[in-house]
N, C-alpha and C positions, 0 to 999 in steps of 0.2 A: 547777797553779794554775787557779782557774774565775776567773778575770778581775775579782772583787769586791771588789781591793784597788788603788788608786792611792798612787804616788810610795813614798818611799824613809827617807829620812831626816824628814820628816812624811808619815806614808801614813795614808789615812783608808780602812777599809772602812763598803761601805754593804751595810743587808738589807732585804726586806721586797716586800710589792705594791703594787699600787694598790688592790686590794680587801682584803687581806687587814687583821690588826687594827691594824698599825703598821707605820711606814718607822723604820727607826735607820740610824746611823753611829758607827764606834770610830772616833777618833783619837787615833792615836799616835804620840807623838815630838815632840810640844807643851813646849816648856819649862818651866818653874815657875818659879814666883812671878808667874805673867800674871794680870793681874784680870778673871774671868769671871763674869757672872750669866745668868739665865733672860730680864733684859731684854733682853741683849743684842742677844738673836736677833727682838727684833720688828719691828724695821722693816724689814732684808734679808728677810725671811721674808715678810711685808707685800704687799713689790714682788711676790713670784713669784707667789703664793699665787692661787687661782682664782676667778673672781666679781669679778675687781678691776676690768675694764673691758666697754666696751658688746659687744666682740667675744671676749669670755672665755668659756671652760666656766661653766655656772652651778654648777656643782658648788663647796659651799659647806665649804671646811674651813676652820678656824681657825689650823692649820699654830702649832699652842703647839709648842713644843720643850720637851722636860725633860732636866736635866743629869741623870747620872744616878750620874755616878763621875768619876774624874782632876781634881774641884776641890770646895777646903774651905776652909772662913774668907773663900770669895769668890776663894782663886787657885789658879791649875795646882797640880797638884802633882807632874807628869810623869808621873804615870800615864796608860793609856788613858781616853781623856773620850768616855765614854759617852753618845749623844742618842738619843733618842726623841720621835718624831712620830706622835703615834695617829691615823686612819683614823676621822672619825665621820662624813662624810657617804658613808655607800657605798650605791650603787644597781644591786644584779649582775640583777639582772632582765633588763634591756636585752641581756644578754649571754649569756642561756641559751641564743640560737639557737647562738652562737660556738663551742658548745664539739665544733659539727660539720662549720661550713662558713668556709674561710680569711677573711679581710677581705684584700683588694688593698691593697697599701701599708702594709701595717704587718708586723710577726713571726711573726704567726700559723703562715703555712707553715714557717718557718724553725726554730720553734721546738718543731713537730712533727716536724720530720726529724731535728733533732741529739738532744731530749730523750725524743718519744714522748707523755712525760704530764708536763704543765705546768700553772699556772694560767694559763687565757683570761679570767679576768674583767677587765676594762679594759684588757687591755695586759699584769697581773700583773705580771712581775720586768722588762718591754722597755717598760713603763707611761712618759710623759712627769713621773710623777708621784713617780718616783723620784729626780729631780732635787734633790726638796725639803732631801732630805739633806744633800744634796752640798752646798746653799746654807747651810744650818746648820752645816757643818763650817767653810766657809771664814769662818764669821767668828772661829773659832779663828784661822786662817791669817792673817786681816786683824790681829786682835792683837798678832802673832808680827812683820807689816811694817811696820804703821802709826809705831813710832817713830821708823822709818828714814829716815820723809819718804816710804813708798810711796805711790802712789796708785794706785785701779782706777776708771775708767767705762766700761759700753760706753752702746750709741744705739743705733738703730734707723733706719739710713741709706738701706736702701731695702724698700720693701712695694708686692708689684705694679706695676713696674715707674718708680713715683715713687722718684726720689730726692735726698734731702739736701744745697739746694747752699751752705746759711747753715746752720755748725758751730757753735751755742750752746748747751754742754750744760744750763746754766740751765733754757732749756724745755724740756729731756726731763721733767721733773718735773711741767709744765705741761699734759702732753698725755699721754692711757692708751696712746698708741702708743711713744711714750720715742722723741721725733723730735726732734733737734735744731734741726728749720727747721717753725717755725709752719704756713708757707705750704704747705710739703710736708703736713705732716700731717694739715691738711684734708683737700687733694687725696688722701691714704691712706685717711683715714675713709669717703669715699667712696666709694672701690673695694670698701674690706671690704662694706659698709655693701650693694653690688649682688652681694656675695659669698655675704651672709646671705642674702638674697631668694633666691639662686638657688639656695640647698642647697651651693654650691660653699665652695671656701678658695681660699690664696693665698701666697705665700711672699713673701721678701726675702733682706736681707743683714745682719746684725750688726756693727757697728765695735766694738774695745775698745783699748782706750789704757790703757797702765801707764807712769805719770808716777813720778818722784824713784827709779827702780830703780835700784841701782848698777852700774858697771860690773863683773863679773868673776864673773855667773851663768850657769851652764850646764858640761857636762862632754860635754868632748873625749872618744870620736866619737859613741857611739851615742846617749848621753844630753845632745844637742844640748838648748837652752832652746829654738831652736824646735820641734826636733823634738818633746818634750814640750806645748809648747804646743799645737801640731797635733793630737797625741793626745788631749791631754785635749778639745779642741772636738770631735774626731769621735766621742768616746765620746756627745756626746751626738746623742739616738737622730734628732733634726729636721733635725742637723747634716751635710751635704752637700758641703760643699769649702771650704778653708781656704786664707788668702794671707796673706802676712805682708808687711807694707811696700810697694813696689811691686807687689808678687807679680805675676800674671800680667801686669801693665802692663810690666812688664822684658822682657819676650820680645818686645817692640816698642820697647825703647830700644838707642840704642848704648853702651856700656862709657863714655863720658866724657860720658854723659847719666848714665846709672844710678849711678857711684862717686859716693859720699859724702867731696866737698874737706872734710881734715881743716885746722881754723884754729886761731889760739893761742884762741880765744873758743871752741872745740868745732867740732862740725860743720855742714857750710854745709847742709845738704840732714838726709833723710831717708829714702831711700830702701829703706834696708836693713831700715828698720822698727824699731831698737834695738839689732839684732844682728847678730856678725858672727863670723862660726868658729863658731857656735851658741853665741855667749858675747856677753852686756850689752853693750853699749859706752855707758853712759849715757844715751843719747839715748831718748826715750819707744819705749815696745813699743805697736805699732799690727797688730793684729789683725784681716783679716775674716773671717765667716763666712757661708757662704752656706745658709740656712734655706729647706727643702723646703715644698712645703702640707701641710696637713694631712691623712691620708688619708682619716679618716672623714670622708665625705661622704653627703652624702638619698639623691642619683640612683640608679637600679639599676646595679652592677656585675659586669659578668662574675666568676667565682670555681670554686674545686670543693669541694667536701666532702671529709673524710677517705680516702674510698675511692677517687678521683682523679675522681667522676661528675659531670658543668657542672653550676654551679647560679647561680640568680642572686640575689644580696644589695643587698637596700635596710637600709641603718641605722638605728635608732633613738636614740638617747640624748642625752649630754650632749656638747658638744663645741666647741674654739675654732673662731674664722673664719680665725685665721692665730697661729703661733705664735708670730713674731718678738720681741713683745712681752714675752711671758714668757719666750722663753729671755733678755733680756739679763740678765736679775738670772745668770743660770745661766752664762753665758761668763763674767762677771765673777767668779762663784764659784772658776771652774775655772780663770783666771788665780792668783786670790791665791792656790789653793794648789800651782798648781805652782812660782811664785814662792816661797813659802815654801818649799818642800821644798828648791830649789835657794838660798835662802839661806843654811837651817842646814846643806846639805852643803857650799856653799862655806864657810861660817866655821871648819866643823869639819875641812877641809883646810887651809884657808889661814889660820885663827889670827888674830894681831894685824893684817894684811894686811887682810882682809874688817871685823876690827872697824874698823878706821879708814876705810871705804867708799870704798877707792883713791883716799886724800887726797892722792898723788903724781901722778894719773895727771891731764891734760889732759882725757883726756875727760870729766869729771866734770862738765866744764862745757857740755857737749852740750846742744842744745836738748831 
């Protein structure tokens, strides 16, 4: 297997470059009868898309989706549903020196040692722009939860070293940073803002919260819900370390600080983050992720060229000041669909049980 294909029971593969004529995605294992059109996908696609704010790549796609197969009359038909995203603002110019001297921080070297001969233009197949897909697929996935009462947000909780201490996800929509706290996200703009000036970038952290998920997703051992969850954030390429719930704040509590008091009302706390044995416990899945800078950067950097001789690389092109921003629409992707996949495998095990969204179980009533 070359790694192009995510989850199981809805696995979506993705193809394509950043430069090359188009990005796609199959998914398959979408149910039928789901109502799907071309609008769908405009306003998820909207948020990720490049040019959207004052710290974005200027790089100008329109990010249209076209369905292409698995829906007729307007519904699934369980077939594979075919998308495509064509590639019209491409600028490989910038990239002609790349295709002999590594870039610090990014794939380059990596992906001259495993493959030999790859596309370098923007990134090609290790591109931040492959992502796009990913976000077009999941609103197949969103389809598939949304009746359930699922919900998905992330935010954008910290950017250089600011962060988020007023949770209003209201104002993420208010601000190109998708900060939940006004006050912060000035103080972020800021920072970007002497980032740009300086040729530099900047990283953060990502929060995602999945709201009304039921109890009784995820499979006992390997294909843990968190474990999957972890994987699908670290698959993306910005994405740098993952916590779930308390996460590394637990390794500083004691056991009857960290346990979540189970009540007749649900549970008193949160700490587990939604899950427990790698399986829902109703309570919201809170998610962080921690978002690298970006590597292209102005300054000169040390590097070598193909034949292992120093050389030193200053960049040219298009580029964000921090990625943060546009990966949320992208964690939020890569939740719905690993949520889905562990939906229709848990109903497809568990039957009338899952249909009824563990209408026995106390926890249902979890915060």
């Amino acid at each position: 297997m070359a790694g192009n294909t995510f989850g199981k029971a809805f696995a979506v593969t993705t193809f394509g470059e950043s430069h090359g004529p188009a990005l796609g995605a199959v998914v398959d294992g979408c149910p039928p009868g789901i109502p799907l059109a071309a609008r769908d996908f405009e306003g998820p696609m909207a948020r990720r898309r490049p040019g959207r704010g004052p710290f974005d790549s200027p790089r100008n796609e329109e990010d249209r989706v076209e369905v292409l197969s698995g829906v007729f009359e307007g519904l699934t038909t369980g077939a594979p549903i075919g998308l495509l995203i064509r590639n019209r603002d491409v600028d490989s110019l910038a990239y002609s020196d790349l295709k002999q001297v590594f870039r610090p921080g990014h794939a380059d070297l990596t992906y001259h040692r495993k493959y030999g001969h790859y596309d370098h233009r923007g990134g090609g197949r290790a591109s931040a722009r492959e992502t796009a897909v990913r976000v077009a697929a999941s609103v197949v996935a969103r389809k598939v939860l949304e009746p359930s009462g699922v919900r998905v947000r992330a935010f954008a909780l910290e950017i250089g070293g600011v962060r988020a201490e007023r949770i209003d996800e209201t104002i993420t929509e208010e601000n190109p940073l998708s900060c939940p706290d006004a006050e912060a996200a000035g103080r972020m703009a800021r920072i970007l803002e002497k980032c740009r000036e300086n040729g530099d970038s900047i990283g953060g952290i990502v929060e995602t919260r999945a709201s009304g998920c039921p109890a009784g997703l995820g499979e006992p051992v390997f294909d843990k819900l968190d474990a999957d969850l972890a994987r699908a954030f670290m698959s993306v390429g910005a994405v740098k370390g993952v916590e779930i719930g308390a996460g590394f704040r637990s390794a500083r509590l004691f056991g009857t600080e960290n346990n979540d008091p189970i009540t007749p009302a649900g549970f008193a706390s949160n700490h587990a983050g939604g899950i427990l044995g790698g399986v829902s416990n109703g309570a919201d899945i809170v998610i962080r992720a921690v978002v690298k800078p970006i590597p292209s950067i102005s300054g000169p950097q040390e590097t070598v060229d193909r034949r292992g001789n120093a050389s030193l690389l200053q960049l040219s092109g298009r580029f964000d000041v921090c990625a943060v921003p546009r990966v949320v629409p992208v964690l939020e992707a890569m939740t719905w669909l690993v949520l889905a996949d562990h939906f229709l495998r848990w109903r497809g095990q568990c039957g009338d049980r899952a249909q009824a969204a563990g209408h026995d179980a106390v926890l249902e009533k979890a915060p």
